[in-house]
Every structure is written in structure tokens, then in C-alpha cells.
C-alpha positions, 0 to 999 in steps of 0.5 A, a space after each residue: 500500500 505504501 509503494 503506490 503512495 510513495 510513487 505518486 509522492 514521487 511523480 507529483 515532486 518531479 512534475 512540480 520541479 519540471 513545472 518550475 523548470 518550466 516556467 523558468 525557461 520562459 523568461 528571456 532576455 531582450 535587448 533594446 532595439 536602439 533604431 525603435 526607441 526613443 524617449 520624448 518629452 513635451 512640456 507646455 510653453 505658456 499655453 501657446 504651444 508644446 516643446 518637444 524633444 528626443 533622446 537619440 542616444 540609449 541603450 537597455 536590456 529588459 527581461 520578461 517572463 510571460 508565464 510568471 507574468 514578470 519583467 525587468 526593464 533597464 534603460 539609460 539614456 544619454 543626456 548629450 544626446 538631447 534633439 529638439 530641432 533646434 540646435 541652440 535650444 538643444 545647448 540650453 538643455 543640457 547646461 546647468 539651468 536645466 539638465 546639467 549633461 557635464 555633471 548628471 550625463 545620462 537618466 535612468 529607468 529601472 522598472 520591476 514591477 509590471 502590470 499585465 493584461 492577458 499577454 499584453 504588460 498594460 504597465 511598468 513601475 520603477 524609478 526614474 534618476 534624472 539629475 541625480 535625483 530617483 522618484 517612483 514613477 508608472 509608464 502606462 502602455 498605450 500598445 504592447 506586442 510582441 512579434 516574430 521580426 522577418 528581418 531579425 529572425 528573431 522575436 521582438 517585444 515592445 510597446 508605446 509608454 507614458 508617464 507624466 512627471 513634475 520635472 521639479 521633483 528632479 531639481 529641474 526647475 529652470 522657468 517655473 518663476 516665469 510660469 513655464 510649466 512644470 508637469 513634463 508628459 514623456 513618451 517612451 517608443 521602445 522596441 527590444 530583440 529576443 537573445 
């Protein structure tokens, strides 16, 4: 009586040790697509129009397991890198008034806690370092896929994200006494390449 008890004992440890095994295997590692992401910000100019600009420069890696329904994203970016389409304006951005490039030159995102829906991440919290200064902040996706790239010959994951932050939080406080806003909505378009 005891061996077919101990049997399936047995037989029940060994599947949840393959299903662990299993839904380990499921994680993978992404790296960032640098020609499909970039991160944007807009941020109010006195009610007349919207200033914007882009990143160019960055680099990441993000970890998803889509069984466990977990992920890791980190992604630098390089301040010098700034491009708003005006080359003066891009010079003003990164001295000292306003992000500091020489003293502070990359910002950072480092997310852990994802939010799925079904097979789609609906969003991804973490903390942004921007000028030397961390806050919690939640990127809501707008869209979310993942995809067998024909080019590549590999699976590649991305999505659109948005987040607002008060740039003051980050000591970038440069116009608030002249009224320029200082709520900032940044888009971050990012693509990553299953390894």
C-alpha cells in the first residue's frame, strides 16, 4: 500500500520541479532595439504651444517572463544626446539651468514591477534618476506586442509608454518663476530583440 503512495509522492515532486523548470525557461532576455526607441518629452510653453524633444542616444536590456507574468526593464539614456530641432535650444538643455549633461550625463529607468493584461504588460513601475535625483514613477502602455521580426529572425517585444512627471521633483526647475510649466508628459517608443 505504501509503494503506490510513495510513487505518486514521487511523480507529483518531479512534475512540480519540471513545472518550475518550466516556467523558468520562459523568461528571456531582450535587448533594446536602439533604431525603435526613443524617449520624448513635451512640456507646455505658456499655453501657446508644446516643446518637444528626443533622446537619440540609449541603450537597455529588459527581461520578461510571460508565464510568471514578470519583467525587468533597464534603460539609460544619454543626456548629450538631447534633439529638439533646434540646435541652440538643444545647448540650453543640457547646461546647468536645466539638465546639467557635464555633471548628471545620462537618466535612468529601472522598472520591476509590471502590470499585465492577458499577454499584453498594460504597465511598468520603477524609478526614474534624472539629475541625480530617483522618484517612483508608472509608464502606462498605450500598445504592447510582441512579434516574430522577418528581418531579425528573431522575436521582438515592445510597446508605446507614458508617464507624466513634475520635472521639479528632479531639481529641474529652470522657468517655473516665469510660469513655464512644470508637469513634463514623456513618451517612451521602445522596441527590444529576443537573445
Amino acid at each position: 500500500m505504501q509503494r503506490p503512495f510513495l510513487t505518486a509522492l514521487a511523480t507529483a515532486a518531479a512534475s512540480i520541479v519540471l513545472a518550475a523548470g518550466s516556467a523558468h525557461a520562459q523568461s528571456a532576455t531582450y535587448v533594446v532595439e536602439p533604431t525603435h526607441t526613443f524617449a520624448t518629452f513635451e512640456i507646455d510653453h505658456f499655453g501657446a504651444a508644446v516643446n518637444r524633444g528626443r533622446f537619440e542616444k540609449k541603450e537597455g536590456t529588459i527581461t520578461l517572463d510571460k508565464a510568471a507574468k514578470t519583467g525587468k526593464v533597464e534603460i539609460t539614456f544619454q543626456i548629450s544626446s538631447i534633439s529638439t530641432g533646434v540646435a541652440p535650444f538643444d545647448k540650453h538643455l543640457q547646461s546647468a539651468d536645466i539638465f546639467d549633461a557635464a555633471k548628471f550625463p545620462t537618466a535612468t529607468f529601472v522598472g520591476d514591477k509590471f502590470t499585465w493584461n492577458g499577454d499584453k504588460v498594460s504597465e511598468v513601475a520603477g524609478t526614474l534618476t534624472l539629475k541625480g535625483k530617483a522618484q517612483p514613477v508608472t509608464f502606462k502602455a498605450k500598445q504592447f506586442n510582441c512579434y516574430q521580426s522577418p528581418m531579425l529572425k528573431r522575436e521582438v517585444c515592445g510597446g508605446d509608454f507614458e508617464t507624466t512627471i513634475d520635472r521639479s521633483a528632479f531639481g529641474v526647475d529652470y522657468g517655473l518663476e516665469y510660469g513655464f510649466a512644470k508637469n513634463v508628459r514623456i513618451l517612451a517608443q521602445i522596441e527590444a530583440v529576443k537573445q
